[in-house]
N, C-alpha and C positions, 0 to 999 in steps of 0.2 A: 247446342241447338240454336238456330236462327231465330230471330225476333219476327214475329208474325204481323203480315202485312193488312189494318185495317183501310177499308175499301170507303167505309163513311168517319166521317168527323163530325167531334159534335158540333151542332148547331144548324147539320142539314137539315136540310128539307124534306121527309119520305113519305111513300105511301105502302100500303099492305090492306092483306086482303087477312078480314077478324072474322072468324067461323065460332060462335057460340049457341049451342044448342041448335045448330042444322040451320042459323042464319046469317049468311055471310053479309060483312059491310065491309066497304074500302074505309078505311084508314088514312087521315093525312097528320104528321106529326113531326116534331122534330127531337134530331138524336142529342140523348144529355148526358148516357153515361154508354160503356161498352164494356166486353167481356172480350179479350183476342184470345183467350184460352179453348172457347168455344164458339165464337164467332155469332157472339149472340150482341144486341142494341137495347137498351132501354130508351123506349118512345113514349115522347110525352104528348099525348093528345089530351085538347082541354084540360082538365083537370086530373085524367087517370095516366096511368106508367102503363104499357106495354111491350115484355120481353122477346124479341122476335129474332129470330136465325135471319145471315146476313143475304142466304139465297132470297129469302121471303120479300126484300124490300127495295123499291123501287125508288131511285134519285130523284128528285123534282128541281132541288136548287142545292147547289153547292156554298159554304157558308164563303164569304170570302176573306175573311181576317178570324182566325180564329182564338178563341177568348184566352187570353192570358192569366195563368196562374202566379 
């Protein structure tokens, strides 16, 4: 099986739309961890983690060096 092609890197820039309890907010956050098995992003806005599928999330700024492990 092929190696699945993630779409954001961490250190982007995203936005997403948060629906809790029937009130949506936009979202702006950047990507710090990912899941390519499910195609899911963990977003860190201010101080909380949000799990978000890769359709949900919209690019603002592409990181441009990305961090070296």
């Amino acid at each position: 099986m092929g190696k699945r092609y993630a779409r954001y890197e961490l250190g982007d820039l995203v936005e997403f739309r948060y629906n809790h309890q029937n009130t949506i907010r936009i979202l702006t956050g950047i990507v710090v961890e990912l899941n390519t098995n499910k195609n899911r992003y963990k977003i860190k806005v201010n101080m909380k983690d949000y799990w978000q599928s890769e359709d949900k999330l919209t690019l603002l700024s592409k990181v441009l060096n990305s961090a070296s492990k």
